[in-house]
C-alpha positions as CSV (number, residue, x, y, z in Angstrom):
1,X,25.1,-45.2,-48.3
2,X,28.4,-46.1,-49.4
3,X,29.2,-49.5,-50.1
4,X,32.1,-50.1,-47.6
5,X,30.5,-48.8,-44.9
6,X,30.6,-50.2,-41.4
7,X,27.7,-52.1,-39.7
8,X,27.2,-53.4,-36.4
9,X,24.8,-54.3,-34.1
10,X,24.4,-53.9,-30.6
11,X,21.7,-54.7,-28.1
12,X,20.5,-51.8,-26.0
13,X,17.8,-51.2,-22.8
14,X,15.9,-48.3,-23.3
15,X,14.6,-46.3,-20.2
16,X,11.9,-44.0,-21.5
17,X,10.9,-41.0,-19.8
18,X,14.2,-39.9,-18.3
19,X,15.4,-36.9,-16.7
20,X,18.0,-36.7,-19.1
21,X,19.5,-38.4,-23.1
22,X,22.6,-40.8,-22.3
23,X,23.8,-43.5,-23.3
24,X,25.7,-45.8,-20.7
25,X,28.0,-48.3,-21.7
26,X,28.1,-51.2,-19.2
27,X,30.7,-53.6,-20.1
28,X,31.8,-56.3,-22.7
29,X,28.8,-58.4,-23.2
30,X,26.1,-56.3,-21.3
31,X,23.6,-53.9,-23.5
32,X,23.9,-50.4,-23.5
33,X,21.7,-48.9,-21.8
34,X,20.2,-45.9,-23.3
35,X,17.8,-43.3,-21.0
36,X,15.2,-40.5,-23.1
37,X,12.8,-38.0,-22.4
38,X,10.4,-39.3,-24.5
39,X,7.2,-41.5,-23.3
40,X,7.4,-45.3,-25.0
41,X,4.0,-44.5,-26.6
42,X,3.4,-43.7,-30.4
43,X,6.8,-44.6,-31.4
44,X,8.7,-41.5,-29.6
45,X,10.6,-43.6,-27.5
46,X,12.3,-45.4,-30.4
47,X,12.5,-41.9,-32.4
48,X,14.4,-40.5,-29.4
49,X,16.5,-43.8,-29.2
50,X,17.4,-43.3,-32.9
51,X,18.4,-40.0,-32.8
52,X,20.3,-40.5,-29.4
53,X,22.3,-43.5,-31.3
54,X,23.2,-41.3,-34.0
55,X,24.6,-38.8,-32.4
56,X,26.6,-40.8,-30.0
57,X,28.2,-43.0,-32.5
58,X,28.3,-40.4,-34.9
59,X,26.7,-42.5,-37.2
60,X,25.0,-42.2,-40.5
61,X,22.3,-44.2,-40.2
62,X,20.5,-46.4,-37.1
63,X,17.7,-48.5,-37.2
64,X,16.1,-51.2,-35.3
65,X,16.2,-54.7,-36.5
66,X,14.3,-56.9,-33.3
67,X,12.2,-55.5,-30.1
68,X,10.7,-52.6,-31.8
69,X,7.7,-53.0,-29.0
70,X,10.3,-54.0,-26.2
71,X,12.6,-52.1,-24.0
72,X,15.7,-54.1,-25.3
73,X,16.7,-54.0,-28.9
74,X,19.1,-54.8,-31.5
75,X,20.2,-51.8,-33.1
76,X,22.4,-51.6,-36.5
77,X,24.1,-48.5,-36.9
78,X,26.2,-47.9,-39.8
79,X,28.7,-45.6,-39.8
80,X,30.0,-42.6,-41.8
């Protein structure tokens, strides 16, 4: 990772076991809310999130600092 790379966090809602990946953004000050296929059991849910993150932000790394066993999260993705 290089050293001047961009980091932010955001607070998301995840919606596990969706029809469909998005992401929604909902406004200044609301989370994003992000829907995925996968069931919130065994971690997929946060997998899914993760990857969904990534690719949306094109981003080079996401991770979950707070609510890994919650539906809302603080995510910090760093970009590329």
């Amino acid at each position: 990772m290089c050293a001047l790379a961009a980091k932010r966090r955001v607070e998301v809602k995840v919606v596990p076991k969706a029809s469909r990946e998005e992401v929604i953004e909902r406004g200044e000050g609301e989370p994003l809310v992000v829907k995925v296929k996968e069931p919130a059991e065994s971690g997929k849910a946060n997998k899914a999130l993760l990857k969904v993150l990534a690719r949306h932000f094109n981003a080079a790394e996401v991770r979950i600092v707070a609510g890994a066993k919650s539906r809302r999260k603080i995510v910090e993705i760093v970009s590329k």
